[in-house]
N, CA, C and O of each residue as an XYZ file, in Angstrom:
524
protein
N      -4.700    -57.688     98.623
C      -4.332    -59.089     98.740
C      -3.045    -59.349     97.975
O      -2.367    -58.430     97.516
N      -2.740    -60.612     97.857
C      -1.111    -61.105     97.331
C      -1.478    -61.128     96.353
O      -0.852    -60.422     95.563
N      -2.738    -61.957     95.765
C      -2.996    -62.030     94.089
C      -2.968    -60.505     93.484
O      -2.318    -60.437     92.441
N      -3.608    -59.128     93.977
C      -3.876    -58.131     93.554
C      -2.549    -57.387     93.579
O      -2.271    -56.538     92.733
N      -1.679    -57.757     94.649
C      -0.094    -57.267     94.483
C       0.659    -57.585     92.994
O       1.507    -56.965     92.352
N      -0.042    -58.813     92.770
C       0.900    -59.694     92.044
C       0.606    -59.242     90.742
O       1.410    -58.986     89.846
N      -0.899    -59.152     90.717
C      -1.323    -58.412     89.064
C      -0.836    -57.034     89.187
O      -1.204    -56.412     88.191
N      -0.275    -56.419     89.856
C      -0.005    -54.781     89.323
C       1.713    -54.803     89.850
O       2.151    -53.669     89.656
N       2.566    -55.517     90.315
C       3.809    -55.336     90.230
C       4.749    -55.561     89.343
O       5.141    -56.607     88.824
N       5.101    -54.355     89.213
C       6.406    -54.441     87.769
C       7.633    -55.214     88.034
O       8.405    -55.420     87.097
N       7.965    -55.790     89.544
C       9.192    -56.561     89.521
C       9.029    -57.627     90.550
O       8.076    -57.441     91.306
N       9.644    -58.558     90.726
C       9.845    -59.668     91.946
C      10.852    -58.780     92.828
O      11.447    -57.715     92.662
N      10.748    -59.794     93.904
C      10.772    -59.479     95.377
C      12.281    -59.928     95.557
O      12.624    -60.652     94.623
N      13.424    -59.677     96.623
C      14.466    -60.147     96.532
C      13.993    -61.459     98.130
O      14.434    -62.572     98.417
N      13.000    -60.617     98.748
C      12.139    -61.627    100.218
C      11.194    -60.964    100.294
O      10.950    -59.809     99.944
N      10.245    -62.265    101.111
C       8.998    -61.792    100.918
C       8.506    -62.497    102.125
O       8.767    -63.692    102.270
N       7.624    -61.665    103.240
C       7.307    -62.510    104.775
C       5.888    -62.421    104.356
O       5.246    -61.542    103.780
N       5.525    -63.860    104.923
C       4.167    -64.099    105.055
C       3.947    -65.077    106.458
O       4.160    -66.254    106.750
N       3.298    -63.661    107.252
C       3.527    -64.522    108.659
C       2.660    -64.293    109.540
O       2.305    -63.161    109.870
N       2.136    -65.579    110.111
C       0.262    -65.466    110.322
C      -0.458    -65.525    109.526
O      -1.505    -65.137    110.042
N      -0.686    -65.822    108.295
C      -1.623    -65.522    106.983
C      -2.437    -66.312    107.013
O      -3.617    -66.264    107.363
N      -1.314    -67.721    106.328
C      -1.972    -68.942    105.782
C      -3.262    -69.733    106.485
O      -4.256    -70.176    105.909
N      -2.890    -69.782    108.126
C      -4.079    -70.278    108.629
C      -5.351    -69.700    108.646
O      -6.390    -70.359    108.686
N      -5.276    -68.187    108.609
C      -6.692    -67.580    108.440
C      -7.549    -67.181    106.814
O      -8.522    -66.455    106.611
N      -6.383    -68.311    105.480
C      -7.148    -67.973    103.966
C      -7.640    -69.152    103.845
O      -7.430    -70.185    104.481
N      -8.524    -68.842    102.700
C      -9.484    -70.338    102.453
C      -8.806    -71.154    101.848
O      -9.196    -72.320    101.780
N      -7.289    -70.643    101.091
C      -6.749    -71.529    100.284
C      -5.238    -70.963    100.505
O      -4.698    -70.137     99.769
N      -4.684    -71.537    101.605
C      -2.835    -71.237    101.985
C      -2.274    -72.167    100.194
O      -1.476    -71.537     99.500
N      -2.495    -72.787     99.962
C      -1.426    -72.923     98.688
C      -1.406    -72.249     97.710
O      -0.465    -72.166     96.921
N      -3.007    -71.384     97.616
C      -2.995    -70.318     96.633
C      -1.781    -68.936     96.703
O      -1.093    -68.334     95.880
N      -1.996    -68.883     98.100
C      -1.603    -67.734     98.636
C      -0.058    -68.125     98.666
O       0.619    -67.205     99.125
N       0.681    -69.258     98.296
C       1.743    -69.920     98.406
C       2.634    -69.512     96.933
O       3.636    -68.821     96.753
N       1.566    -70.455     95.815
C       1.477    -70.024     94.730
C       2.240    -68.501     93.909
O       3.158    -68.214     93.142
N       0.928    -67.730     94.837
C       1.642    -66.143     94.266
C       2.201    -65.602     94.550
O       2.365    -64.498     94.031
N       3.097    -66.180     95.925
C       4.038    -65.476     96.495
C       5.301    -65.949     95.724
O       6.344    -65.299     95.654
N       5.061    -67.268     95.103
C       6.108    -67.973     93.992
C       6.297    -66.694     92.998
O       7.363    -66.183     92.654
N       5.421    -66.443     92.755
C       5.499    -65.131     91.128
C       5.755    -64.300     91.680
O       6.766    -63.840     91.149
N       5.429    -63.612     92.654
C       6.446    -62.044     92.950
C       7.765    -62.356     93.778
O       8.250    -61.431     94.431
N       8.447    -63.751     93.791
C       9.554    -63.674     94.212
C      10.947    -64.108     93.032
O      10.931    -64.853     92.052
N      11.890    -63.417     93.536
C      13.011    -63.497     92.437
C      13.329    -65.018     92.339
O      13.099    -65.793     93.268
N      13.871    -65.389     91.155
C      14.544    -66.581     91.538
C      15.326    -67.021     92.549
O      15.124    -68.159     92.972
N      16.100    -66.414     92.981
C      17.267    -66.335     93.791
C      16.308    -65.959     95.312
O      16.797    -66.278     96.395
N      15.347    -65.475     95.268
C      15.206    -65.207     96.842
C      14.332    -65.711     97.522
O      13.749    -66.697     97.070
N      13.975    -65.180     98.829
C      13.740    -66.022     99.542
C      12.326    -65.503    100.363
O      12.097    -64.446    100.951
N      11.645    -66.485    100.185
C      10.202    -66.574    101.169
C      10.040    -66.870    102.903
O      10.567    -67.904    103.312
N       9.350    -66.010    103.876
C       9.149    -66.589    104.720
C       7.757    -66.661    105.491
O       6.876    -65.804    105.555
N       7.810    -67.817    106.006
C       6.327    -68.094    105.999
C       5.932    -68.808    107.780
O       6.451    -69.792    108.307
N       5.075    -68.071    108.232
C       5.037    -68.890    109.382
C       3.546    -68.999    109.608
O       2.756    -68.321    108.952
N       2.978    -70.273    110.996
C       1.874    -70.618    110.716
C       1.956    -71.389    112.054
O       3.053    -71.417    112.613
N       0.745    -72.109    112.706
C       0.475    -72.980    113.842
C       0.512    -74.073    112.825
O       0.159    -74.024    111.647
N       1.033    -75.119    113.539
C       0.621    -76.752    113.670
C      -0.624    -77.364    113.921
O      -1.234    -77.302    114.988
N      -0.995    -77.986    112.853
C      -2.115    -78.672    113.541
C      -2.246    -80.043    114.086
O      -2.413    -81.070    113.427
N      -2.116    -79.892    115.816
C      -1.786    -81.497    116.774
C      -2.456    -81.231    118.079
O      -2.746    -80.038    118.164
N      -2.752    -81.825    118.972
C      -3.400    -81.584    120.053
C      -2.616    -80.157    120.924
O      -3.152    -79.110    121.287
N      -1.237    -80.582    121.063
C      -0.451    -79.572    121.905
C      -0.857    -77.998    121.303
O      -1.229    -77.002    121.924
N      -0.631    -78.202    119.880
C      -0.996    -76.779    119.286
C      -2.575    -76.124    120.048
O      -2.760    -75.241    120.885
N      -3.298    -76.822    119.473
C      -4.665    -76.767    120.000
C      -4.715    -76.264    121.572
O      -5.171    -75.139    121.776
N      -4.323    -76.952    122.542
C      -3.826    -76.682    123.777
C      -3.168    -75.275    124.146
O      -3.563    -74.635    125.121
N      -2.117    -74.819    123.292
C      -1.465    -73.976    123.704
C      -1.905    -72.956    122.948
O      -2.444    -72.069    123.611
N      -1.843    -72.705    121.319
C      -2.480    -71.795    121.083
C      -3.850    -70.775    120.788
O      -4.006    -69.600    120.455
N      -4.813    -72.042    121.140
C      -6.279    -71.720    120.702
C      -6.560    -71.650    122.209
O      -6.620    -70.582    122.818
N      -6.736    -72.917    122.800
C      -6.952    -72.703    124.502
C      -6.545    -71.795    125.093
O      -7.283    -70.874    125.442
N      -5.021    -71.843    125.398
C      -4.113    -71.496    126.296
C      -3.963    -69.758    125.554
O      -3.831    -68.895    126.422
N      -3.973    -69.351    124.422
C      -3.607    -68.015    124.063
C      -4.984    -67.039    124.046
O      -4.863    -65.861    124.382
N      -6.446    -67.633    123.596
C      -7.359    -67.298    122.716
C      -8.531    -66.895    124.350
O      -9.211    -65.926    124.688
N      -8.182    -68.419    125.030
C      -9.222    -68.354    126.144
C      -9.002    -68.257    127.529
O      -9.942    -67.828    128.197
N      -8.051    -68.538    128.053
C      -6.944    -68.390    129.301
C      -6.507    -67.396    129.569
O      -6.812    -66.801    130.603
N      -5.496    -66.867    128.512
C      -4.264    -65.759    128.653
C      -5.116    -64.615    127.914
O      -4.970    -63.399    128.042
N      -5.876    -65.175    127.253
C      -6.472    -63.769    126.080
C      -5.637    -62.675    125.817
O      -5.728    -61.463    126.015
N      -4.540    -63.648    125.165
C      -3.497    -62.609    124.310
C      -4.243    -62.626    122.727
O      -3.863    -61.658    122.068
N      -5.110    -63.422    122.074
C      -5.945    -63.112    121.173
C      -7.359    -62.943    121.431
O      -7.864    -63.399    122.458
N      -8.152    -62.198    120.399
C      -9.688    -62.418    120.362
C     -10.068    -63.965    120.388
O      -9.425    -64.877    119.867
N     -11.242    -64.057    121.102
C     -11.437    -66.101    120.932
C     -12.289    -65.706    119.874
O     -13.129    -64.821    119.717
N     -11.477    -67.302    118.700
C     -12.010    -67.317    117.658
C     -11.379    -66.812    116.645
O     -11.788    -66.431    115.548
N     -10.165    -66.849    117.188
C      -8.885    -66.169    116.176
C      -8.780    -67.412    115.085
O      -9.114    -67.590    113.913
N      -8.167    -68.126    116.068
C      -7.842    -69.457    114.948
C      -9.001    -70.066    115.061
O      -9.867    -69.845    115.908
N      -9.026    -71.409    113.564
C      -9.920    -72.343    113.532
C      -9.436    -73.549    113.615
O      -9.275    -73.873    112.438
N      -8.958    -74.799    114.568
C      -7.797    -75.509    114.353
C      -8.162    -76.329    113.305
O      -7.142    -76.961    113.030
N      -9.434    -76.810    112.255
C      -8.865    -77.055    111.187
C      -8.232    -76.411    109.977
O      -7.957    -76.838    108.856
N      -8.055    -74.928    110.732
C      -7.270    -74.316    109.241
C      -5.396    -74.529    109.553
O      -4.278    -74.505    109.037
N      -5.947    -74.677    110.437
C      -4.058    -75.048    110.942
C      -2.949    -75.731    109.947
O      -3.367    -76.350    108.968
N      -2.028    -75.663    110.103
C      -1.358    -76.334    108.663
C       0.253    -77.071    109.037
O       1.313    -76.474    109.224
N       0.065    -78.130    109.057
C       1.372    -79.350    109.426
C       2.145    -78.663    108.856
O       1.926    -77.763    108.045
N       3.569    -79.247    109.449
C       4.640    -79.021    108.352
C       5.016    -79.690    107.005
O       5.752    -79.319    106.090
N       4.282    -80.771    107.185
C       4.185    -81.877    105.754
C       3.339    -81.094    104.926
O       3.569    -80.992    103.721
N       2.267    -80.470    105.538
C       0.857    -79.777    104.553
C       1.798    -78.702    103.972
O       1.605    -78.459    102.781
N       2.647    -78.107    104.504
C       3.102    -77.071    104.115
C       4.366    -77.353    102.916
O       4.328    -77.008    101.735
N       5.439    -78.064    103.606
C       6.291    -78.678    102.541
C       5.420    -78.931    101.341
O       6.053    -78.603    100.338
N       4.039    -79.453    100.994
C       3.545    -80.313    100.084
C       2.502    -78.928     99.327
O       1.817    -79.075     98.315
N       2.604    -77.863     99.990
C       2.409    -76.736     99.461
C       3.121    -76.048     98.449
O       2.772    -75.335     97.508
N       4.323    -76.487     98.931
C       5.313    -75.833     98.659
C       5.890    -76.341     97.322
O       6.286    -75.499     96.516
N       5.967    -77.648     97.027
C       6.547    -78.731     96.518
C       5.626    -78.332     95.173
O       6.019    -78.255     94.009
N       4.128    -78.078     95.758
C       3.424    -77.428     94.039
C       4.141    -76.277     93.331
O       4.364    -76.127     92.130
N       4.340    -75.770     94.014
C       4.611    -74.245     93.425
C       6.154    -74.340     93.420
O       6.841    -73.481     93.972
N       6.586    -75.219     92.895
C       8.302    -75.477     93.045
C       9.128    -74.636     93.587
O      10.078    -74.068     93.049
N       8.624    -74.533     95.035
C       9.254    -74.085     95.705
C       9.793    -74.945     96.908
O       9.094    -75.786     97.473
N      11.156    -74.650     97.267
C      11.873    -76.129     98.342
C      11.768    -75.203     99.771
O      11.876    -73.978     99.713
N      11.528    -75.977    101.166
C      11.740    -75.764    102.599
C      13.216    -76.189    102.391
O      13.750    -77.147    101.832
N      13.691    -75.038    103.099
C      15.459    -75.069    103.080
C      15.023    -75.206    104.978
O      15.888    -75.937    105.461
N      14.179    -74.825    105.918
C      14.808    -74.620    107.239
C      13.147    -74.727    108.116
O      12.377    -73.810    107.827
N      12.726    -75.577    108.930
C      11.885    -74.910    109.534
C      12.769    -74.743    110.712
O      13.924    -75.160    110.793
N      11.888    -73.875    111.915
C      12.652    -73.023    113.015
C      11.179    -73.165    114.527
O      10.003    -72.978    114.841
N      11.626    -73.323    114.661
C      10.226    -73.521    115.886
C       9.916    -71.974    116.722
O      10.812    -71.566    117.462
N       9.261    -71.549    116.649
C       8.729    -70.111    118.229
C       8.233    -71.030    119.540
O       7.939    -72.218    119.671
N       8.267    -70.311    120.104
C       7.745    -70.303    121.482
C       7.793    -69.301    122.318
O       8.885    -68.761    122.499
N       6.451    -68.755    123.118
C       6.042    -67.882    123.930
C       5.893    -68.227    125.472
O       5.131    -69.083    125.921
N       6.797    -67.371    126.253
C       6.526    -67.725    127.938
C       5.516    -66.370    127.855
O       5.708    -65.397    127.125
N       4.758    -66.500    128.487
C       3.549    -65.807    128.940
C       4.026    -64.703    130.482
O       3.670    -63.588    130.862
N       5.045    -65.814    131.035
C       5.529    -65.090    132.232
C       6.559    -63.704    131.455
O       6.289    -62.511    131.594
N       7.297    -64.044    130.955
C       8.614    -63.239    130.805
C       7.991    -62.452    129.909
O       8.428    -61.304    129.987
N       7.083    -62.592    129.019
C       6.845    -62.196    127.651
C       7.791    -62.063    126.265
O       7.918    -61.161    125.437
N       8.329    -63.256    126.399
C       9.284    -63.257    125.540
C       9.298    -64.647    124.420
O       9.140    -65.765    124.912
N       9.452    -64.534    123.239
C       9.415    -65.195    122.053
C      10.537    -65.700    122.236
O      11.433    -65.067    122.795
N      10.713    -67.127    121.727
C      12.017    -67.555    121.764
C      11.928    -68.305    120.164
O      10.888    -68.566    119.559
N      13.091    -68.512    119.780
C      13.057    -69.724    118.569
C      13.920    -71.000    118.824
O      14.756    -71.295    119.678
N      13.513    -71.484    118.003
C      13.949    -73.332    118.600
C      14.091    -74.402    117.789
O      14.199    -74.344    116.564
N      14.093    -75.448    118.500
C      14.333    -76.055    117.235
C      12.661    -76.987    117.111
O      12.455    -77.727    116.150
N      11.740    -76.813    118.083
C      10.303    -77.478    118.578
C       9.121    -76.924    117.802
O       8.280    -76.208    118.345
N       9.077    -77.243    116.619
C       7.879    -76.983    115.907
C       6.468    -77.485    116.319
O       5.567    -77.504    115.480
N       6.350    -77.719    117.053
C       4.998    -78.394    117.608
C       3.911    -77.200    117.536
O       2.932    -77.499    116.852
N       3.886    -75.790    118.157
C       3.145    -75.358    118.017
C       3.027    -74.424    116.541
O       2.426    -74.653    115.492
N       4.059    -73.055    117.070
C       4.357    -72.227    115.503
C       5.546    -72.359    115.017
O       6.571    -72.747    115.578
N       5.374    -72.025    113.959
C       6.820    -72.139    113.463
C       6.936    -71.670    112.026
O       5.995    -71.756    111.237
N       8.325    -71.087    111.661
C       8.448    -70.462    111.033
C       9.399    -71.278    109.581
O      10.437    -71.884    109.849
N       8.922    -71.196    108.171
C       9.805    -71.827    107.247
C      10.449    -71.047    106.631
O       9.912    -69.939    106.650
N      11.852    -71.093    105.781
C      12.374    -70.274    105.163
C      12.297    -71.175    103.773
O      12.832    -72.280    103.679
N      11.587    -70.566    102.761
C      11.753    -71.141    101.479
C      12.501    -70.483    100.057
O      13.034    -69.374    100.044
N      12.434    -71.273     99.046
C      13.123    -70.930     97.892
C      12.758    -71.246     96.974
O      11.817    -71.974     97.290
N      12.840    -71.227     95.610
C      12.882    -71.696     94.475
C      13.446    -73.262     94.649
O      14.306    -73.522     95.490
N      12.956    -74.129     93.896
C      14.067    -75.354     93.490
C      15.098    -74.884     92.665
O      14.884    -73.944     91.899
N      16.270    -75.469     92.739
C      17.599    -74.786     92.401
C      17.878    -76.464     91.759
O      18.949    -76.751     91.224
């Protein structure tokens, strides 16, 4: 785990990805937290996660989990899902600042990931230290 990284590493991180995590721990700000301590001052966190709003629900639990069964059903739980406010306000504990969110999106036809600027479903933050 991140806490067990965190008790046995001799140095911080210059970046550090955490992507997919948060929605499946019992406590994403913990896991927020200690990614604060193994990162350098200067560097940089990234963190991505589903939205929690109807469309999300729709597209990635429905539409991915039970439709397309590009996941096991029962992957996600949509109340573990996590806003971008929940997340900023995650973040904001562990004095750490959202410099960028970035939106994904998946065509199912093409099979191709795109990024955007439409956070509605996933999406990805780039964070930092407060400076």
């Amino acid at each position: 785990t991140v806490e067990e990284l965190a008790a046995t590493s001799p140095e911080p991180f210059d970046v550090i990805t955490c992507l997919e995590v948060l929605e499946h721990v019992p406590f994403p700000d913990s896991v927020i937290a200690t990614c604060k301590h193994l990162l350098k001052a200067d560097g940089h966190l990234f963190l991505s996660t589903l939205n929690r709003n109807p469309k999300s629900y729709i597209f990635a639990i429905l539409g991915a989990e039970y439709i397309l069964k590009l996941l096991p059903r029962g992957t996600h739980d949509y109340s573990k899902l996590i806003t971008p406010a929940e997340l900023a306000a995650f973040c904001r504990n562990s004095r750490l600042n959202i410099e960028d969110f970035t939106g994904m999106s998946y065509n199912p036809i093409t099979k191709i990931y795109k990024l955007g600027r439409n956070i509605d479903v996933n999406y990805l933050a780039h964070v930092r230290h407060f400076t």
